[in-house]
N, C-alpha and C positions, 0 to 999 in steps of 0.2 A: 639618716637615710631618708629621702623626698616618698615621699606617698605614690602610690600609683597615681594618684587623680590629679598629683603636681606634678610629676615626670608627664603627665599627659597634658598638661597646659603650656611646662616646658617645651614638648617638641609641638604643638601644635602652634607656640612664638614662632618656635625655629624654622618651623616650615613655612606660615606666612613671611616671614623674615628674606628667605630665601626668593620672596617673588613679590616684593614691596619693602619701601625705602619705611621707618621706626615709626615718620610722622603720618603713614596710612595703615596702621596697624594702631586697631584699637581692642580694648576690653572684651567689648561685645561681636569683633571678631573670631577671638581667642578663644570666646566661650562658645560659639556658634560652631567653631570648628573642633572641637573636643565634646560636645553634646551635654554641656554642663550648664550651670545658672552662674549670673555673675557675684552671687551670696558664696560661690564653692569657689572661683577664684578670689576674692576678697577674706577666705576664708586664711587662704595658702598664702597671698600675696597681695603687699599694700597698694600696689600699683604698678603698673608696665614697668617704670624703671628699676622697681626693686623685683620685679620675675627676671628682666638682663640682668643684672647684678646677681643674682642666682644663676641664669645659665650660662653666664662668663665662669662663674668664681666654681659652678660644678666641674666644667671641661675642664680649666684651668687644674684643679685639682685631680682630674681623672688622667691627662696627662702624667702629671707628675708621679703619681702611683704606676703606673705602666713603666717607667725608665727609672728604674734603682741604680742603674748605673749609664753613662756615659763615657765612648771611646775615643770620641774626638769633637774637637768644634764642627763639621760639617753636622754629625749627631745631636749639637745642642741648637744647631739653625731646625732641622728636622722636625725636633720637637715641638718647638712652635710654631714650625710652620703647622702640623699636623690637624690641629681644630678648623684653623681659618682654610686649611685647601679642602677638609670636611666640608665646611658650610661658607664658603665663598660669600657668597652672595649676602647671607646673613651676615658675616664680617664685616665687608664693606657698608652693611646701608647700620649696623651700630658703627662704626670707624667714623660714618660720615653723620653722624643724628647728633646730637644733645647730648647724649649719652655719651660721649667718647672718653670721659675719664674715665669709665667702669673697664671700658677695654683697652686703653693704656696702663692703666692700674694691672690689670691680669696677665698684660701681656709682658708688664715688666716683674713679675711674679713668676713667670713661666721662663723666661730667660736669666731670672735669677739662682732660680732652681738649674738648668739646665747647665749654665757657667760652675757653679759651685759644683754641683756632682761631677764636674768634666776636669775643675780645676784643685779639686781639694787634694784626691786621692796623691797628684804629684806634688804639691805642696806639703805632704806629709812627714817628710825629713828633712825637707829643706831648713834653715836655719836663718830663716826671715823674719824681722816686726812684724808684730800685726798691722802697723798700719802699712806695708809694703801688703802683705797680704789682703788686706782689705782695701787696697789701688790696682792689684792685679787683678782678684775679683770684679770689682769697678769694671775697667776697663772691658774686659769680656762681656760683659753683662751688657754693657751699653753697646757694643759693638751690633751684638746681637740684635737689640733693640732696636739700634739707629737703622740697620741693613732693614729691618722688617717695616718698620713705620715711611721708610722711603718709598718698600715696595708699593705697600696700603696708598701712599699718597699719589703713585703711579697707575693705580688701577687693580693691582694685582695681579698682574699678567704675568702666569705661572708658567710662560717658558722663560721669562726675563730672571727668575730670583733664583733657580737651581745651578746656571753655569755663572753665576755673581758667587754664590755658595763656595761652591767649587774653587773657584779664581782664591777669593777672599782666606779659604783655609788653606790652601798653598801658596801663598805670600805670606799667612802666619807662619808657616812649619817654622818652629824652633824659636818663634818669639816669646814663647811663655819656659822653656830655656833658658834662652837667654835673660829675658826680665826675674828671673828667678837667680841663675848665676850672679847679676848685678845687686841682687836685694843679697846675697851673703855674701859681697865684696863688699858692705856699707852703703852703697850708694844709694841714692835719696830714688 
């Protein structure tokens, strides 16, 4: 569990974050705005990129405890969207910095989690390979992924990605069914 004086340098990134692009946010901002020395963030963290990498990898994980379960795919898009429509702004300007494996990495974490919790419980009797199990996981997973990194790469214009959402899981209805019925027919 993060300190007070890191959860406070955490949201004091997050908030410059929110109102300037990674490469105008520095140290001695960070600390300027949390009323701290830069001896007490060097304390907590080695550098800007390992504070993101912390405050991806906490939401990432804060997420994830929050939904023990999932009821459908429009609920596993939900959840990831849920951080990045949080802090927008901070999204985009890590999405678009140097740092953007820290938020590819978490964000294929967070739709790995949300695919599996949404896809296990029905795979539960099914009578499939693992590796048919582990290509229909796959598949969701990246779905998820490829939908959200599109939006990222468009702007993130949050009336664009909820009726894709929408579209997207009713054209699935019944394909994880179906690809499930074909996985205990044999087929490849």
């Amino acid at each position: 569990m993060a300190t007070l004086t890191k959860k406070a340098i955490m949201a004091s990134c997050l908030k410059l974050l929110d109102s300037r692009p990674v490469s105008k946010v520095s140290v001695k901002d960070i600390v300027e705005d949390c009323g701290i020395n830069r001896n007490t963030f060097y304390y907590h963290f080695e550098d800007l990129p390992s504070l993101l990498e912390e405050i991806v990898c906490e939401e990432a994980a804060r997420i994830i405890a929050e939904y023990a379960d999932v009821k459908s795919l429009a609920e596993c898009m939900e959840i990831a969207l849920q951080f990045f429509l949080e802090h927008k702004q901070a999204a985009l300007n890590i999405y678009r910095s140097g740092n953007r494996d820290i938020f590819d990495r978490y964000l294929m974490e967070i739709c790995r989690y949300a695919a599996e919790t949404y896809i296990e419980p029905k795979l539960q009797e099914a009578k499939i390979s693992e590796l048919n199990r582990a290509v229909i996981l796959q598949i969701y997973r990246c779905e998820c992924f490829g939908l959200l990194m599109d939006w990222y790469a468009g702007g993130m214009k949050e009336e664009d990605i909820r009726p894709k959402i929408s579209r997207i899981c009713s054209l699935c209805e019944g394909t994880l069914s179906r690809m499930i019925e074909k996985s205990e027919e044999g087929e490849a």
